[in-house]
N, CA, C and O of each residue as an XYZ file, in Angstrom:
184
protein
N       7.652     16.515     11.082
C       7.112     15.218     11.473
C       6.974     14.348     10.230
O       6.156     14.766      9.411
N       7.484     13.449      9.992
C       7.609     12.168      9.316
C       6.275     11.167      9.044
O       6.205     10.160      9.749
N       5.402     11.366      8.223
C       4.133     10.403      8.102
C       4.637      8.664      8.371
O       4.659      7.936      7.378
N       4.856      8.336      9.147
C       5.153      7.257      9.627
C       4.194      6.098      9.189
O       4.725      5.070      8.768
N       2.780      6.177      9.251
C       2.059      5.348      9.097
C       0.490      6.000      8.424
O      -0.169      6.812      9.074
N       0.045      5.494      7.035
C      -0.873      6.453      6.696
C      -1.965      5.157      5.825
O      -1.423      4.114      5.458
N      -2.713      5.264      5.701
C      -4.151      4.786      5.253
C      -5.037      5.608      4.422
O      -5.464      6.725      4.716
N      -5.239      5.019      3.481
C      -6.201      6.168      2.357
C      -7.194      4.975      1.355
O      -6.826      4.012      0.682
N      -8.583      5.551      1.622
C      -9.077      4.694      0.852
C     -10.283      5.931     -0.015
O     -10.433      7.123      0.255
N     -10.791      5.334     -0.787
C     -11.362      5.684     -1.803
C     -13.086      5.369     -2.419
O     -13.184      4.151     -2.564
N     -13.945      5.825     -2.670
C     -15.657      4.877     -2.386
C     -15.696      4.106     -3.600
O     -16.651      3.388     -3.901
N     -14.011      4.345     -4.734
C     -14.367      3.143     -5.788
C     -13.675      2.229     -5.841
O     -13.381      1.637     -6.880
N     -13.004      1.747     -3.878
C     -12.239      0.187     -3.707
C     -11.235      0.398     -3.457
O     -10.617     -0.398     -2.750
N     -10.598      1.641     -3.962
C      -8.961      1.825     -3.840
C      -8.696      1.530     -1.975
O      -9.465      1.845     -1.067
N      -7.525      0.923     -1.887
C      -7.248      0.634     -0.112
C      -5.617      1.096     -0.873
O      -5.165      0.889     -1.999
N      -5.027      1.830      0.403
C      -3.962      1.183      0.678
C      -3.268      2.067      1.979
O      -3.492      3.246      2.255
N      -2.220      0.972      2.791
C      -2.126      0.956      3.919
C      -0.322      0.886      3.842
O       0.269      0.040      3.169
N       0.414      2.018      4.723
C       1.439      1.921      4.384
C       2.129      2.312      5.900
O       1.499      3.036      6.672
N       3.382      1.809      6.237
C       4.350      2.201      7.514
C       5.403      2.334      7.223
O       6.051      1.422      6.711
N       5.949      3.675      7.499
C       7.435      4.383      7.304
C       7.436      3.832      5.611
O       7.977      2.801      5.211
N       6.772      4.701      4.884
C       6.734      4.192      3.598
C       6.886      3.456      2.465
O       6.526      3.681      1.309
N       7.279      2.843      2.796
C       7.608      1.134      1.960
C       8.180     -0.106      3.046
O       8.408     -1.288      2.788
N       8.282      0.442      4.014
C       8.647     -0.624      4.898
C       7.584     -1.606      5.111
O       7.901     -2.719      5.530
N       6.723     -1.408      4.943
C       5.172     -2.413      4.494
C       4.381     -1.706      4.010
O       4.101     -0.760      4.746
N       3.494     -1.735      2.395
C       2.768     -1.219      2.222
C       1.702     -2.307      1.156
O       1.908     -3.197      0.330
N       0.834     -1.809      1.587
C      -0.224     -2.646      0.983
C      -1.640     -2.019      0.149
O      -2.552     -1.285      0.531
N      -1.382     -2.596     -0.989
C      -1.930     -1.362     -1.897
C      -3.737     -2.777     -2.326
O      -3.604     -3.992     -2.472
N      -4.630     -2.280     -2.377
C      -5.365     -2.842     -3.216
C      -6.004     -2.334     -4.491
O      -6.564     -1.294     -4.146
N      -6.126     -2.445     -5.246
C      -6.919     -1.380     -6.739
C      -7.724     -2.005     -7.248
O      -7.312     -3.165     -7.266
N      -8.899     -1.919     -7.804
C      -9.758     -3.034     -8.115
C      -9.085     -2.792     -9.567
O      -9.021     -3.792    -10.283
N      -8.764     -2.023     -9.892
C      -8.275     -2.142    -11.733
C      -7.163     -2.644    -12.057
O      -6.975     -3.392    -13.016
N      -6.174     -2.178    -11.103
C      -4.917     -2.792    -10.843
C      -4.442     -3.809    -10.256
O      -3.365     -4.236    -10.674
N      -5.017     -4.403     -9.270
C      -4.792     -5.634     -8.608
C      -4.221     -5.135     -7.090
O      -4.182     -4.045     -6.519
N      -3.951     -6.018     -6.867
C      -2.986     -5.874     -5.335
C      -1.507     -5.964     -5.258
O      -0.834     -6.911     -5.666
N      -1.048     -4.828     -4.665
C       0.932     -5.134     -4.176
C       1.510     -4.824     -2.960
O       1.296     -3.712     -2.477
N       1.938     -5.318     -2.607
C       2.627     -5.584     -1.267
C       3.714     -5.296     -1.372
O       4.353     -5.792     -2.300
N       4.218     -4.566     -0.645
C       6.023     -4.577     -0.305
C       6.223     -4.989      1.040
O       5.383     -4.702      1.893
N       7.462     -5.765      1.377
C       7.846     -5.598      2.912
C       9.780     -5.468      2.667
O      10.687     -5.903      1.957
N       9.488     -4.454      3.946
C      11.397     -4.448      3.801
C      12.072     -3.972      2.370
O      13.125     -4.247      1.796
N      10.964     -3.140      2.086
C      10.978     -2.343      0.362
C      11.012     -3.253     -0.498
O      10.981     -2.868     -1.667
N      11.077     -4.566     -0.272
C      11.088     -5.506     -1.564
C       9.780     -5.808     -2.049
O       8.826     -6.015     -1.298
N       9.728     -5.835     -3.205
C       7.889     -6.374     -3.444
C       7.980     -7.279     -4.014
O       8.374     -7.589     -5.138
N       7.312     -8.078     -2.610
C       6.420     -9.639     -3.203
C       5.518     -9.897     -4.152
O       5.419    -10.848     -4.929
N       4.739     -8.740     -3.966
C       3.447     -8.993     -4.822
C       2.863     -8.167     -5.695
O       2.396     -7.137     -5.208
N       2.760     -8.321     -6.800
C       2.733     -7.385     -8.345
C       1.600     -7.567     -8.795
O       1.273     -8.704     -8.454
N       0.619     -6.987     -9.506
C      -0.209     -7.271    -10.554
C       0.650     -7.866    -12.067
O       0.001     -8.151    -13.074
């Protein structure tokens, strides 16, 4: 079985939220910033 869609967060802020693994994933880090991929390309970088 294939983790298709998975969510993991952390009690010091860490988020991130991902489907069929880079096909959207959305990361937040409070140290790192925030990145986004969609369609494996990433929009959004620290």
């Amino acid at each position: 079985m294939f983790p298709f869609i998975t969510r993991d967060e952390k009690k010091d802020g860490y988020r991130k939220t991902s489907f069929f693994w880079r096909l959207f994933r959305y990361e937040s880090d409070p140290k790192k910033g925030t990145s986004l991929d969609l369609f494996f390309i990433p929009l959004l970088r620290p």
